[in-house]
NUROTOR-152212 format. One record per residue (C-alpha): residue in three letters; x, y negated, z negated. Coordinates in nm, 2 decimals. Each point is the difference from the previous one (the first is absolute). Layout:
// NUROTOR-152212
 code     px     py     pz
  ALA      X      Y      Z
...
This chain:
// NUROTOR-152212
 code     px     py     pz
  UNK   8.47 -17.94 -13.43
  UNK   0.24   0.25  -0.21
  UNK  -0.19   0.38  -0.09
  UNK   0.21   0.12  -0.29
  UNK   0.02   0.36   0.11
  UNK   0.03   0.24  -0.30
  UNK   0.29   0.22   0.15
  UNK   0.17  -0.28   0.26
  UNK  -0.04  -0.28  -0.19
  UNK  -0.09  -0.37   0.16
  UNK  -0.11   0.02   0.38
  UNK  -0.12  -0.21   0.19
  UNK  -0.35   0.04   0.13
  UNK   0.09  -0.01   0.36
  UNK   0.14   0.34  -0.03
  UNK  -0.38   0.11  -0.12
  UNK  -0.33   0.06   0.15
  UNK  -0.28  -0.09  -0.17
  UNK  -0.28   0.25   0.05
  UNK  -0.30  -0.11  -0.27
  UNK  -0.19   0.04  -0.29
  UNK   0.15   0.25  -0.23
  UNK  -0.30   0.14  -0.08
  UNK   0.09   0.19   0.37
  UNK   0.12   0.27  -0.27
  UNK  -0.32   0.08  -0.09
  UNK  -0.13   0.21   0.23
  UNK  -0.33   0.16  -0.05
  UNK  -0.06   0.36   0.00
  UNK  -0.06   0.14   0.31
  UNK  -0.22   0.27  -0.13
  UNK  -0.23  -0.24  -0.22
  UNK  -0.38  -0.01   0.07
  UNK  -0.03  -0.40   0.09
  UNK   0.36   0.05   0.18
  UNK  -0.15  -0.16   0.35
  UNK  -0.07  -0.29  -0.24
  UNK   0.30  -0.03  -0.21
  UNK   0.23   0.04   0.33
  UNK  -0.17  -0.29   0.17
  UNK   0.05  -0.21  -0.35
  UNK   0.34   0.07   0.00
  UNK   0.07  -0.03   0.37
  UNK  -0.17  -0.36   0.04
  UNK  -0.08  -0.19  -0.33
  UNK   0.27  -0.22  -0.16
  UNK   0.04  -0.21  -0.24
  UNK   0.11  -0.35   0.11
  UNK   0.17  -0.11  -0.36
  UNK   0.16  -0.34  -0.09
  UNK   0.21   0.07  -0.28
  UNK   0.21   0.32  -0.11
  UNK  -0.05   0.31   0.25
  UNK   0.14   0.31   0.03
  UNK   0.11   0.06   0.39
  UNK   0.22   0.30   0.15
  UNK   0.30  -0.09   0.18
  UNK   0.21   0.25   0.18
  UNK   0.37  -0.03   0.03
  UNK   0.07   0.03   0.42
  UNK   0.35  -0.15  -0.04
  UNK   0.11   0.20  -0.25
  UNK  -0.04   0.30  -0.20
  UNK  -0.37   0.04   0.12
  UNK  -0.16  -0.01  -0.33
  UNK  -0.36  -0.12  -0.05
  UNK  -0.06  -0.22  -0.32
  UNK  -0.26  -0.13  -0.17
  UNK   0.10  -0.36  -0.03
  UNK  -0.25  -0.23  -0.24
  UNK   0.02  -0.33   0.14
  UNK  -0.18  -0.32  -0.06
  UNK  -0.17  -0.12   0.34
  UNK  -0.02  -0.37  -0.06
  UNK   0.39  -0.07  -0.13
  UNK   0.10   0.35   0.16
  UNK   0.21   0.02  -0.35
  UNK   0.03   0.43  -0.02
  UNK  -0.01   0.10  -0.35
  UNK   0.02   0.38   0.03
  UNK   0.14   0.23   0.29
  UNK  -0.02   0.41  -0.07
  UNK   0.04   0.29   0.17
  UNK  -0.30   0.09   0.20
  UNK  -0.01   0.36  -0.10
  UNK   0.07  -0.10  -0.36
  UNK  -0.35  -0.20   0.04
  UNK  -0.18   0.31   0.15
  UNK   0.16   0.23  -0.28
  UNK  -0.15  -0.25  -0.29
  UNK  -0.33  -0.02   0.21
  UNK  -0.04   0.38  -0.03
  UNK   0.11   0.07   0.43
  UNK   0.19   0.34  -0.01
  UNK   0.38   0.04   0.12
């Protein structure tokens, strides 16, 4: 499989680790009132999709970027890779 990395160009996936559901960026506010609650959602509850997912992939072999890559789980065709911190910016994470 071939990530089309956004500043490197194609890889190939060996160099990469895959590390799970994107929505990994989302983590919930500490602070929050159901916070015990929303912690263990986001800890243990996945989705198991068949079809187009978004999954983070972190670059171990090379320039040690994370990325959001969008990838369809049943042809594994990817259709999108970004920048994980671009994803957290448009999500509304901070720096």
């Amino acid at each position: 499989m071939i990530i089309n990395h956004p500043l490197l160009g194609p890889r190939d996936a060996a160099e990469f680790v895959y590390l799970g559901d994107a929505s990994l960026i989302d983590r919930p506010d500490w602070q929050a009132e159901d916070a015990a609650e929303r912690f263990h959602d986001y800890g243990y509850l996945r989705d198991n999709p068949a079809g187009s997912h978004q999954e983070l992939w972190y670059h171990e072999q090379g320039d040690r970027s994370w990325l959001v890559v969008t990838r369809d789980t049943l042809s594994h065709e990817i259709t999108k890779v970004e920048l994980a911190r671009d994803v957290a910016r448009a999500r509304g994470r901070g720096k």
